[in-house]
N, C-alpha and C positions, 0 to 999 in steps of 0.2 A: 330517562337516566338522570341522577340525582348530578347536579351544577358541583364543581370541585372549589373548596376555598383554602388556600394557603393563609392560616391566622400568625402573625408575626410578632412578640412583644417582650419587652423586657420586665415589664407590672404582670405578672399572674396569680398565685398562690393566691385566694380570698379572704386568708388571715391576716393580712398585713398593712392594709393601706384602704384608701377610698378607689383609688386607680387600678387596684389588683381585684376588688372586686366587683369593678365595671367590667375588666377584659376576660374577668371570669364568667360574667354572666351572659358577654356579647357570646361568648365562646359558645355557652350551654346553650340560649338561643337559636343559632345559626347551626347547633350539631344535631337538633331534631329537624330540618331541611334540606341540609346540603351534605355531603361528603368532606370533614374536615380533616386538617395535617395542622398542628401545634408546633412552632415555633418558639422555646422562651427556656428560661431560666431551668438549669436542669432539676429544680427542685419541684418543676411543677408536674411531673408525671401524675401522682397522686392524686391531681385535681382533674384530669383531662379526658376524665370524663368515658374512659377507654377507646380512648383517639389516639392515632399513630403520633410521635412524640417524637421530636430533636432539642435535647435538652444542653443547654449550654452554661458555663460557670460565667459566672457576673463577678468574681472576684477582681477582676482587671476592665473596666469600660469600652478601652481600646482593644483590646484581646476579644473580649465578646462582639466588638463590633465587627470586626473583622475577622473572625469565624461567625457568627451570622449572618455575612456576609455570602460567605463560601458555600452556608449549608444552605439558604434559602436561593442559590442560587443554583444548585445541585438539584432542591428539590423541584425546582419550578419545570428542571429540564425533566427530571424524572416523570412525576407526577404531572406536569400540566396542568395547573389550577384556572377556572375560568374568572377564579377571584382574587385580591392578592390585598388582605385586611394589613395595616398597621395597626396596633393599640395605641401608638405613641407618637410623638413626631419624631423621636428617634429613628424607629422601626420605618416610619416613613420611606428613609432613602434608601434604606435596607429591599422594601417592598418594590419602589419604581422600581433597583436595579433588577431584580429580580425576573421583573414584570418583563421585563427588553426580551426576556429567551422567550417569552411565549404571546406576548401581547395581551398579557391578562386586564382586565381592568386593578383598581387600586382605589381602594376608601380608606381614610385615615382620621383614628380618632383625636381629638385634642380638647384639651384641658385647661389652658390659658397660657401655663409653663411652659409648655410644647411652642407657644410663640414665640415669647420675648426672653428666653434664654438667654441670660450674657455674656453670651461666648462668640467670639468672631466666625470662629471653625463653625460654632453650630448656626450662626446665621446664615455663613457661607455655602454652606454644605447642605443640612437638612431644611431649613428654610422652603427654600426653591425645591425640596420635593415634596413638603407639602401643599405649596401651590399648583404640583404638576398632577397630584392625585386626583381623580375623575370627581369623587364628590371627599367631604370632607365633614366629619361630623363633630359639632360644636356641643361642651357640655352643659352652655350655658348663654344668654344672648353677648354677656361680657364677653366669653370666649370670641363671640363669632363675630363681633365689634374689631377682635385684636387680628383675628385671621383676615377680615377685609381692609384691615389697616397697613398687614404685613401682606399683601397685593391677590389673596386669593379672588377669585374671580366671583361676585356677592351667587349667582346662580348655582353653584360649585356646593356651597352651605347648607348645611342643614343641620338644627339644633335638637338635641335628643337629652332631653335630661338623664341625667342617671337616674336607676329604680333603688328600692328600698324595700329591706323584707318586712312584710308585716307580722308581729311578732302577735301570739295568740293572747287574745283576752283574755287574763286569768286572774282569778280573786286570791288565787292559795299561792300567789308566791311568796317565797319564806322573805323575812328578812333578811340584809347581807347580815356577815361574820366578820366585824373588821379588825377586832382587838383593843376600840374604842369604842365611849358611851356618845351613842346619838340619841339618845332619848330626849326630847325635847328641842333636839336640833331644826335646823330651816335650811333646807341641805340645797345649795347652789350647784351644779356641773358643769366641766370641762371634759373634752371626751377627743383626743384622735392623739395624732403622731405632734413631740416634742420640738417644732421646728418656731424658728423665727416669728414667718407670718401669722400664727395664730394668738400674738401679744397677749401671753399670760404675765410676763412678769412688768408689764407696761400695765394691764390689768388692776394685777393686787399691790400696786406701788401706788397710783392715782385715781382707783377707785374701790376696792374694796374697802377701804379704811371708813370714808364717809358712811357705804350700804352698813359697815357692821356697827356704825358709830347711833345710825339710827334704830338697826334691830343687831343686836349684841348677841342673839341665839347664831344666828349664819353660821356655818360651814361651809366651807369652798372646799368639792372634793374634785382633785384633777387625774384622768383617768391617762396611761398612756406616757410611753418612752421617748425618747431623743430617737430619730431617725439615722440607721446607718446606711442606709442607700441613696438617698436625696441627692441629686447634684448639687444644693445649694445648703448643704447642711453646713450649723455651724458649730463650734465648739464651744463644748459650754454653756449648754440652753438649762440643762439641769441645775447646774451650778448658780446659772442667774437667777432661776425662778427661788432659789432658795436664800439665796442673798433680797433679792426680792421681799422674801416672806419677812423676816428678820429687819430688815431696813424699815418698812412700813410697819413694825411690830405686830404682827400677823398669827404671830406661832401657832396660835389658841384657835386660830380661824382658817385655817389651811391645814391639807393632806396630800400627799402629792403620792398616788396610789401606786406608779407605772401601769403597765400589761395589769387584764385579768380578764378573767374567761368569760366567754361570752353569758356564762350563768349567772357570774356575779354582776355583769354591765347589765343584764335584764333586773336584778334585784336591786340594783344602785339607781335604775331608772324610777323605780316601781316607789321608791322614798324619796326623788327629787322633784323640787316645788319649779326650778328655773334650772335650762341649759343656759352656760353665757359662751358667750364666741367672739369674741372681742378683737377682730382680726382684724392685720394689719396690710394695706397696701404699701409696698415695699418695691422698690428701683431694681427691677429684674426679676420680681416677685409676684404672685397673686394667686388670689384664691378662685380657683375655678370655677366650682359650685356649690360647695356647702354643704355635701351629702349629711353632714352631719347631724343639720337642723331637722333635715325630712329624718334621720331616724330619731331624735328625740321627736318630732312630732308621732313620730308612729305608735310611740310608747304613750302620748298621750302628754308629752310635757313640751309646754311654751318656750321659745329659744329668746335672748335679748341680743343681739349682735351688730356691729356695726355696719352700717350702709357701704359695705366695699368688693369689690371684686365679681366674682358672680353668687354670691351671697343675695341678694334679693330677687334671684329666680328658685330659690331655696324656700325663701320665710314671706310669710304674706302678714305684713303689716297690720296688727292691731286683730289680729285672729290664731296666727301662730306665734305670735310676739310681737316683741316692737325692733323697728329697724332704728338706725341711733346714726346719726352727722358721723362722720369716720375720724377717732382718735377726740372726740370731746368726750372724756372721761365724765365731768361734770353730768353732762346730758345721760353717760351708759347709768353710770351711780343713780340716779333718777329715774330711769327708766327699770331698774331691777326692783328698785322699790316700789315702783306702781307696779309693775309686776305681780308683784307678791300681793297687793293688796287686790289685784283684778282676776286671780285665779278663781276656777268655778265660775266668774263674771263676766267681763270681757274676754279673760284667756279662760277657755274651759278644754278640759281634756278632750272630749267628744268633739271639737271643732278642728283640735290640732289631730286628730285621728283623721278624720272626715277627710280632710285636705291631703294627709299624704297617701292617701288610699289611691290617689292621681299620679304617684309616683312607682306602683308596685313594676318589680323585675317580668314578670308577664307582660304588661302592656311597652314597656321598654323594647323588651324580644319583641314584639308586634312589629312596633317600627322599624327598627333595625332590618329585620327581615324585609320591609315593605323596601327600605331603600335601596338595599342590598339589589332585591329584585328591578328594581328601574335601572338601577347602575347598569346591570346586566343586558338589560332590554336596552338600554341607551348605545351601550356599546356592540350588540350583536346586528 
């Protein structure tokens, strides 16, 4: 008889984010093994894989927390899961309580955010259950640095990087359609969600000016919206990047794309020479792991980003890029330019493939499952 797991989360849907499509993929993993029940956002039926489903509106933080509260507590008594997954460190407390009806075990994924949140309530509160959770999976060694920091017990740990789809090797893909002439361009990218810690406009204010001062062909094309679900979103990130542009006299050398389908981000990949990722360590902030650099390596393109967060379990120095001192503009400027001039040589396509072939969503699921199964054997 197939092991019962109650998956808990407020990240799901796979179009949205790096964290929706971790919990999507733990999901798909763990639903060729076990018996799964979906806990999350009501919009994610669609994705769940045709798995029994309690879908809840996220419009209010408090309101969802407390109706998924009610419902994974309903289900736990119903169904009796022998497993009881967080996606989140939210979902975390949501999970222990859960767990009290039935004794289930409880594994919880975390992110970096999931930590050092800055919020008293979420210290107080969610904090201490993700210490109580049986084991606890880090996405990155930073991450699992922050969780033995915040008191979880170092044995309790275990690091699981995120996976990455490998996208198919293809010679016939069209050029994008942008409604501007790149002919002769030297196309730089930016690629995720519109938030603070990923300093674009810190970026193209202190260093693009030099890269383009030296090669005047660059385009900087930045892929991707301001975040409306973040906890920590701010206002006005659109707005800055564009004042940004215009301050540093930029216009000529910046696009600021938002959203585009994944046809066109595989076409945008297929004419880009550098991913930059220029991210910022920020006081209640951090970057978890960087999914981003493993998927431009998958495409085959070298990342330049800065030394921060969990970002160098992502990029391997001098083979998928270069890593750069965190916020020395001078030094990222520098480093984009060797860049460019190391492609095919030290950065070669084939290398940055190579390497995240270590990250596919298969061998992920692998583990996940393997842990999953010791939790289980630990606690029975």
């Amino acid at each position: 008889m197939k092991k019962r797991i109650l998956f808990i989360t407020r990240n799901f849907p796979p179009l949205t984010g790096g964290m929706e499509r971790l919990n999507y993929h733990a999901f798909e993993a763990l639903s060729e093994r076990y018996d799964m029940v979906l806990l999350g956002p009501e919009e994610c039926d669609d994705y769940a894989l045709g798995r029994p489903v309690t879908g809840i509106s996220t419009d209010s933080s408090l309101q969802y927390v407390m109706r998924c509260c009610f419902e994974s507590c309903r289900l736990s008594r119903q169904w009796k899961p022998d497993l009881i997954i967080a996606g989140s460190g939210v979902a975390a407390l949501l999970a222990r309580i859960a767990a009290r009806w039935t004794g289930a075990a409880t594994v919880t994924l975390v992110h970096g955010l999931d930590i050092i949140y800055p919020s008293r309530l979420y210290q107080m509160g969610f904090v201490p259950a993700i210490r109580g959770s049986d084991r606890v999976i880090a996405n990155s060694a930073n991450t699992a640095r922050l969780a033995l920091s915040a008191g979880v017990p170092q044995d309790r740990i275990e690091i699981l990087h995120p996976g990455v789809a490998l996208p198919k090797q293809c010679s016939e893909i069209q050029p994008p359609q942008l409604g501007f002439d790149l002919e002769g361009k030297v196309i730089l990218l930016a690629v995720g969600r519109l938030i603070r810690r990923k300093g674009l406009p810190e970026f193209i204010r202190y260093a693009l000016p030099e890269i383009v001062h030296k090669n005047p062909d660059v385009l900087f094309l930045v892929i991707g919206a301001a975040s409306e679900s973040s906890p920590l979103k701010k206002e006005g990130i659109e707005m800055d990047l564009q004042h940004a542009v215009i301050e540093a006299g930029m216009q000529e050398h910046v696009r600021l794309l938002g959203r585009v389908s994944d046809e066109l981000l595989e076409q945008l990949f297929s004419i880009t020479s550098l991913h930059l990722f220029p991210v910022l360590d920020l006081p209640g902030d951090v970057e978890g792991f960087g999914m981003v650099a493993i998927e431009a390596a998958a495409h085959g393109v070298p990342t330049v980003a800065f030394n921060a967060g969990g970002v160098p379990d992502a990029l391997k120095d001098k083979v998928t890029g270069y890593l750069v001192e965190a916020e020395n503009y001078a030094a990222f400027s520098q480093a984009v330019l060797r860049g460019l001039d190391a492609l095919g040589k030290e950065l070669s396509a084939q290398r940055c493939i190579e390497y995240a072939t270590r990250f596919s969503w298969d061998k992920y699921g692998q583990r996940l499952c393997a842990i999953c199964e010791e939790t289980l054997s630990g606690r029975s």
